[in-house]
C-alpha positions as CSV (number, residue, x, y, z in Angstrom):
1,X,-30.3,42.7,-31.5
2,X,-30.3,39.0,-30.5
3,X,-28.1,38.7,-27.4
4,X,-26.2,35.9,-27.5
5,X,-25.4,33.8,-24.5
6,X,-21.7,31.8,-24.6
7,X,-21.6,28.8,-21.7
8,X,-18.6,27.5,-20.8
9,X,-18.5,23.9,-18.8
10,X,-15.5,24.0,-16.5
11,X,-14.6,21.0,-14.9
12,X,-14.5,21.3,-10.9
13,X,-11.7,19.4,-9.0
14,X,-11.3,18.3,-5.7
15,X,-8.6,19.6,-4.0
16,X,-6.2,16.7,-2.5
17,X,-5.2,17.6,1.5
18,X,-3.4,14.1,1.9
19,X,-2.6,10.5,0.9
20,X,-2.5,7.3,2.9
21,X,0.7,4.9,1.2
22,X,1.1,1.1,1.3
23,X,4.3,0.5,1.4
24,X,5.7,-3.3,0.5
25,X,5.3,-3.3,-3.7
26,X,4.7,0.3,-3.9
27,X,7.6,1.9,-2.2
28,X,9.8,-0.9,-1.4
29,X,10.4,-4.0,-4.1
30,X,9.4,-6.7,-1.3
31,X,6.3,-8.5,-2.8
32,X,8.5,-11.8,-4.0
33,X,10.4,-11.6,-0.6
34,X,7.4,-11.2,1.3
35,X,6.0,-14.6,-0.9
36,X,8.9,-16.8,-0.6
37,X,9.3,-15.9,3.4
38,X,5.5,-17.5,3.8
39,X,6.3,-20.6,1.5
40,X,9.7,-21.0,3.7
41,X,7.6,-20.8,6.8
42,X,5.1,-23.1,5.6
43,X,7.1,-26.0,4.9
44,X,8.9,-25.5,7.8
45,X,5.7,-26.4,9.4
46,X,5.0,-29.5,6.8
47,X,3.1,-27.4,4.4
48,X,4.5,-28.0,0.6
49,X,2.8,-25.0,-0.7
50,X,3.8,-23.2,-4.1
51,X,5.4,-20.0,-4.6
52,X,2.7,-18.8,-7.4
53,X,0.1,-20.2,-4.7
54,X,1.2,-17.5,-2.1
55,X,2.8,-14.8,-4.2
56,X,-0.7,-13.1,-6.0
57,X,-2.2,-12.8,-2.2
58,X,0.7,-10.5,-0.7
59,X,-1.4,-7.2,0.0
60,X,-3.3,-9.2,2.5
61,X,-2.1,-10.1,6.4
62,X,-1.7,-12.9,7.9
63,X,-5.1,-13.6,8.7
64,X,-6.7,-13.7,5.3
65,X,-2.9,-15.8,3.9
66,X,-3.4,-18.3,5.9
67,X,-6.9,-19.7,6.1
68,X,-6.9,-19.4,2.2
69,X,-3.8,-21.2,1.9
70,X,-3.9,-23.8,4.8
71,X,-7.2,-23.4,6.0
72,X,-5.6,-22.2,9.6
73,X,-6.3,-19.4,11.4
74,X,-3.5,-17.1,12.6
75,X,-4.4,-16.7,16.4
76,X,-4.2,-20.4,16.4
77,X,-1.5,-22.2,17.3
78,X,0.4,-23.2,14.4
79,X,-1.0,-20.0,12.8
80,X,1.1,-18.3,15.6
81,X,4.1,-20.7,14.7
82,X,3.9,-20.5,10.7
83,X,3.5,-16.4,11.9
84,X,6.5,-15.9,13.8
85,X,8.9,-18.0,11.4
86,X,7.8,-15.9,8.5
87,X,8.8,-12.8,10.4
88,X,11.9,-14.2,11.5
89,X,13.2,-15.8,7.9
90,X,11.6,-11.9,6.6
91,X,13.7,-10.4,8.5
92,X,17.0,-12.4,8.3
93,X,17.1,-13.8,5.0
94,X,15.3,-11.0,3.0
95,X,15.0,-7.9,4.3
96,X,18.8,-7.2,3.9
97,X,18.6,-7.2,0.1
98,X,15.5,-5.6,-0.2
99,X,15.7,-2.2,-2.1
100,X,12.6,0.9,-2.9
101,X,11.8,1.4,-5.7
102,X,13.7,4.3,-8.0
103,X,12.5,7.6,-7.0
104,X,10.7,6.7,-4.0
105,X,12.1,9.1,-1.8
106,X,12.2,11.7,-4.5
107,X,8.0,11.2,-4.9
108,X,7.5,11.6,-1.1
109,X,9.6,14.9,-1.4
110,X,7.5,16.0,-4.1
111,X,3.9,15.1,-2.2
112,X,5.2,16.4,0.7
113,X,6.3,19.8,-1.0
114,X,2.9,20.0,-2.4
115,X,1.7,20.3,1.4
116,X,0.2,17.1,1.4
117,X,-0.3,15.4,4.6
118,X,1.2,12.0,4.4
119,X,0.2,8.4,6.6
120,X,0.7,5.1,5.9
121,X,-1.8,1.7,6.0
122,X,0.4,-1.5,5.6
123,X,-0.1,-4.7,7.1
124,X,3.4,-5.5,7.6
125,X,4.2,-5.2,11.8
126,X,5.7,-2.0,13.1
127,X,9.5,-3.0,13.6
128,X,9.1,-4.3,9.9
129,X,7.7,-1.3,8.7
130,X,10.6,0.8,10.7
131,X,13.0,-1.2,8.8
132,X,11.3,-0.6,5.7
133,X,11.0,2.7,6.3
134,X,15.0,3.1,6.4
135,X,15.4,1.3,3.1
136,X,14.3,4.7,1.4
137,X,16.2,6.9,3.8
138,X,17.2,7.3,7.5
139,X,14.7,9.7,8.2
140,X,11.8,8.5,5.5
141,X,9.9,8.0,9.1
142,X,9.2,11.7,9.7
143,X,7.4,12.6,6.1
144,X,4.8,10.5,7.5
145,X,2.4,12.0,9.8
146,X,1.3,8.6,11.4
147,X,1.7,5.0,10.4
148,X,-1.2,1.9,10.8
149,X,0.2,-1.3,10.5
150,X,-1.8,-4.8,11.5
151,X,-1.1,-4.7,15.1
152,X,-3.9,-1.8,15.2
153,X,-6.5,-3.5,13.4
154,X,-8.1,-7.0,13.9
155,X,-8.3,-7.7,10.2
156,X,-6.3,-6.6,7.3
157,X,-6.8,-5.5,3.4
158,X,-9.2,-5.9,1.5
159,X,-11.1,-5.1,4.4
160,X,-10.7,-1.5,5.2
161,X,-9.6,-1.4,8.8
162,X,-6.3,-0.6,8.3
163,X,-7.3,2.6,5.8
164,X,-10.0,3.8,8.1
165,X,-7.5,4.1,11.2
166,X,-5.0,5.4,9.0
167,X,-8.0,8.1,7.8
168,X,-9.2,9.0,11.5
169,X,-5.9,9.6,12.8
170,X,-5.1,12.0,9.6
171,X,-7.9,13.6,9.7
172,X,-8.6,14.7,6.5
173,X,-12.2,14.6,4.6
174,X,-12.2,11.4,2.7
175,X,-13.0,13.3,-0.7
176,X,-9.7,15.3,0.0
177,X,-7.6,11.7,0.6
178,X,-5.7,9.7,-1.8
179,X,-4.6,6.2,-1.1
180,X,-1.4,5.1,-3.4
181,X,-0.9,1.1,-3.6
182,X,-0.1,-1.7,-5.8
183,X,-2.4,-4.2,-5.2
184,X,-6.0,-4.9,-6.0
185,X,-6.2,-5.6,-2.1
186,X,-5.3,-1.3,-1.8
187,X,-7.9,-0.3,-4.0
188,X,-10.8,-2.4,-2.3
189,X,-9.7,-1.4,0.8
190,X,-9.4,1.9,0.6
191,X,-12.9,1.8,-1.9
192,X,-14.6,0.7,1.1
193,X,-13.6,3.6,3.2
194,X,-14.5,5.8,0.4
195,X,-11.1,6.9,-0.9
196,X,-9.7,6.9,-4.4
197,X,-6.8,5.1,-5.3
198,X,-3.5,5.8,-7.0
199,X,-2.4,2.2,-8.6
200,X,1.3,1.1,-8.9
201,X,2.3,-2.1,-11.3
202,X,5.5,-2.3,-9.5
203,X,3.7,-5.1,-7.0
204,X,2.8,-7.2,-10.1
205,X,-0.4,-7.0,-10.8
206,X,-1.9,-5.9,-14.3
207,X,-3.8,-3.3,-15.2
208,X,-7.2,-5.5,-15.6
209,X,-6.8,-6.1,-12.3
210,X,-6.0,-2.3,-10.8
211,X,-8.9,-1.2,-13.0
212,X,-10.8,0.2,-10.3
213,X,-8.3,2.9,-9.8
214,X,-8.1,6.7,-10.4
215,X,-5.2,6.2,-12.2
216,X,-2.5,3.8,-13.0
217,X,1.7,4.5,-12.8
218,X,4.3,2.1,-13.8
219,X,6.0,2.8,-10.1
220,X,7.2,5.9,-8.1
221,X,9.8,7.3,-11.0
222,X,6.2,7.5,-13.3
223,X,4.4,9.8,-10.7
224,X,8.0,11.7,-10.4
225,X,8.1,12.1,-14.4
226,X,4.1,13.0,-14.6
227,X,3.9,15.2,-11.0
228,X,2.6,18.1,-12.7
229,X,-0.4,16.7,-14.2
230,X,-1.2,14.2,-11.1
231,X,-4.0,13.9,-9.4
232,X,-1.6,15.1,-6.4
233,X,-1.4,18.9,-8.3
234,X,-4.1,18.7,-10.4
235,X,-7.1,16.9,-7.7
236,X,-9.2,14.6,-8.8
């Protein structure tokens, strides 16, 4: 008798140990505030520069928004001016309005109860990021296990600084991270360092543009509705 012989292809995932977020336009809605705080600062300083100039390179730092939009560097001295005022008219004039996204704190729960470990790469400054951070909930701090922001790095997204601190001090295996962002800036970044990226459109940006990413969500409610089937449970 002719023994027959049934394969079956499984599909192997990689388990997910922890994910690195962004946070401005992926947990909190701060993009357009975080645009119109750099055009304020630059006419401050004499520089008549549009909104839709500034507002599709927010993802980046300083130090890549300035020399593409003035041609200045931000260690230089009306860099440092143009830098200081931004933070200042951040701070005052938009931070106070500034809301997360729906469900934000409600996807962090969710991560975290998976037994995710959970750090964050921004390139907003670490008292920004605190007060971020409180926008979603007094204690929103402590889900994180550490936070990099730009004062740790010398340069910020795209280039992957920011995610590789944020990976050595998690340490995780990269194939076991995810990175969650909104921008095209997140996904090159944390490409570089050799982590997959879970895209957000709540920054703005369309899907041709976050094409490079594992997967795409409308914003934190989307990954809340479609946890079970994420790459968070189901690896990647």
């Amino acid at each position: 008798m002719k023994k027959e012989i049934f394969c079956m292809e499984k599909r192997l995932h990689t388990a997910i140990h922890g994910v690195v977020f962004d946070v401005d336009g992926t947990l909190i809605d701060s993009n357009d505030a975080n645009a119109h705080a750099w055009v304020h600062a630059m006419k401050e300083q004499g520089h008549d520069v549009p909104f839709e100039r500034v507002r599709p390179l927010i993802g980046m730092g300083g130090d890549k928004i300035l020399p593409v939009t003035l041609h200045i560097e931000k260690n230089s001295e009306e860099g440092k001016r143009i830098s200081e005022r931004r933070k200042a008219i951040f701070k005052e004039q938009y931070l106070p309005h500034l809301k997360p996204f729906p469900q934000a704190l409600t996807m962090l729960h969710l991560i975290c109860r998976q037994g995710l470990k959970m750090a964050i790469a921004t390139s907003a400054e670490p008292d920004e990021l605190d007060e971020l951070l409180k926008l979603i909930d007094e204690h929103a701090k402590d889900l994180f296990e550490n936070a990099t922001t730009s004062k740790d790095v010398p340069s910020s997204k795209p280039d992957d600084d920011i995610i590789k601190v944020a990976v050595d001090r998690i340490k995780i295996p990269l194939e076991h991270l995810l990175m969650v962002g909104d921008t095209a800036y997140d996904i090159e970044a944390a490409g570089k360092a050799g982590i997959r990226t879970v895209a957000l459109r709540s920054g703005g940006w369309s899907d041709e543009d976050l094409k490079d990413a594992l997967v795409i969500y409308n914003d934190p409610a989307d990954i809340v509705a479609h946890f079970s089937t994420s790459p968070f449970v189901q690896g990647i």
